[in-house]
N, C-alpha and C positions, 0 to 999 in steps of 0.2 A: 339128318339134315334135309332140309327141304328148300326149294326156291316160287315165290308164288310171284307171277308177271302181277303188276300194276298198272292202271292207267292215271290217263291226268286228272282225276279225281282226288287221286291219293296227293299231289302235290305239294301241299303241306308238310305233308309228312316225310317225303322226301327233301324238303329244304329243313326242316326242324333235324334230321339224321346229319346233312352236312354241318346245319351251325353249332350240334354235341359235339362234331368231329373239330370242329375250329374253335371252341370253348375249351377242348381239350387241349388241342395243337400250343392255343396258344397258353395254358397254364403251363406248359412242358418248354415256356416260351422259345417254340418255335412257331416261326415267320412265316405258317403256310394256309391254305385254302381259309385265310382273313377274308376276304369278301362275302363268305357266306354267313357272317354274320349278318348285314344288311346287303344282300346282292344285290348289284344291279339289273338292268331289265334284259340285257341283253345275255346274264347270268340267266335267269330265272325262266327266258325263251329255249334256251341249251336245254335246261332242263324238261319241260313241255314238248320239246318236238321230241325228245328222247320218249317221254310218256305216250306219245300220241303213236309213235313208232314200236312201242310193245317192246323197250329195249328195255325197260328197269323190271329191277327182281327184288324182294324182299329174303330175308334172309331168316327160317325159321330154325330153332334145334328145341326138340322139345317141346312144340307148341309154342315156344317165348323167342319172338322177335330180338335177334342179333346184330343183325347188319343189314346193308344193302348194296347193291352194284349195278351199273349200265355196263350190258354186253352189246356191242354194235360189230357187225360186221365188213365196215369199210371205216377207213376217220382221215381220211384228208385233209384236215383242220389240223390234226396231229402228224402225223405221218404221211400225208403225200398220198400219190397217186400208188395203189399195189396192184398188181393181177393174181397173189397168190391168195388160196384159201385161210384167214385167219380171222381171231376174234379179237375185239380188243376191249379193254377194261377200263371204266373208268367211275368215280363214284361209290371205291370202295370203302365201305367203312364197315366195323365190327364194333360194339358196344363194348367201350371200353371196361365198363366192369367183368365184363369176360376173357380180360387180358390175363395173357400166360395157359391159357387151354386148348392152344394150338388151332382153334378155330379156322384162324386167315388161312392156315395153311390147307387143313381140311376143305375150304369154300373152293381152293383156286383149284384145288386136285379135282373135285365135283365140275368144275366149270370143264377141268382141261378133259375131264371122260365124257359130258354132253359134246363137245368139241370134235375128241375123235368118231366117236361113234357119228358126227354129223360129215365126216370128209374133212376135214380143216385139220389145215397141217403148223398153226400157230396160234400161240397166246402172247398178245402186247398188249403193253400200258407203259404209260409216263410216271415218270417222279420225279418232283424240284428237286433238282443235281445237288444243293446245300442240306437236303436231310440226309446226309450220309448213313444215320440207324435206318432207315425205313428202307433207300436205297441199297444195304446190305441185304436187308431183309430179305426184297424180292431176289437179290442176286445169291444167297445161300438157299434160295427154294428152286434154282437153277434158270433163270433168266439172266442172260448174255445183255450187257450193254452194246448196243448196235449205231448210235448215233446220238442226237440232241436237238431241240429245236427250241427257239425263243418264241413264247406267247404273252399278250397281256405283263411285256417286262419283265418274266421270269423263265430261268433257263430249266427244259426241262428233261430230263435222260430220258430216250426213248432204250425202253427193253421188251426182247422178244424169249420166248423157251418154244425149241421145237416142240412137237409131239407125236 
């Protein structure tokens, strides 16, 4: 498995990965990241400063593009003010036709060893509180739900895993 940094070149291609992710969400009719089917601009700026910030990664196994992810090192916007060392996730997606081959898991275990080896002593990410499968997910791969915060009208579980 590999991760290659993007920039905002690639941006395209980063909103085409979220709107497979909400073409999918929503045939499994669940209610979630719907805006990136037509984001809005203030959507679409989220994404660009993240590019421009050297935060998005592409996701390879095999030479064949699987997913992608934003690793940022502070998210105030999400979680508030931290002093502790952590990274946080967000913009995960895996190609769903490579559901069931343990991928996601594999990606986040890769993120959480660049992690330690950099000094960071946490891995968080959100998830809409109403997808309970997805929210088990993380929490069976051993992230602790810690709290919640209301965005854009939707509640969203904030989860942390030491390391």
């Amino acid at each position: 498995m590999e991760f290659k940094l993007i920039n905002e070149e690639k941006i395209d291609l980063v909103l085409n990965l979220l709107k497979d992710a909400a073409v999918w969400l929503r045939n499994k009719n669940i209610d979630y990241w719907q805006s990136w089917h037509n984001p809005p601009e203030n959507y679409k700026n989220w994404i660009l400063n993240g590019l421009k910030k050297n935060q998005f990664y592409l996701i390879y196994d095999n030479n064949t593009l699987i997913g992608m992810f934003r690793l940022q090192y502070d998210d105030e916007k999400f979680w508030g003010k931290k002093d502790d060392k952590a990274g946080y996730i967000h913009s995960f997606t895996i190609n769903r036709k490579m559901n069931g081959k343990g991928l996601g898991y594999k990606v986040l275990n890769e993120i959480e060893i660049f992690l330690k080896q950099n000094g960071y002593n946490y891995l968080r990410l959100d998830c809409g509180k109403n997808i309970k499968k997805l929210c088990n997910y993380y929490k069976n791969y051993g992230f602790k739900e810690v709290g919640s915060v209301i965005l854009h009208g939707e509640e969203l579980l904030l989860l942390e895993k030491l390391l």
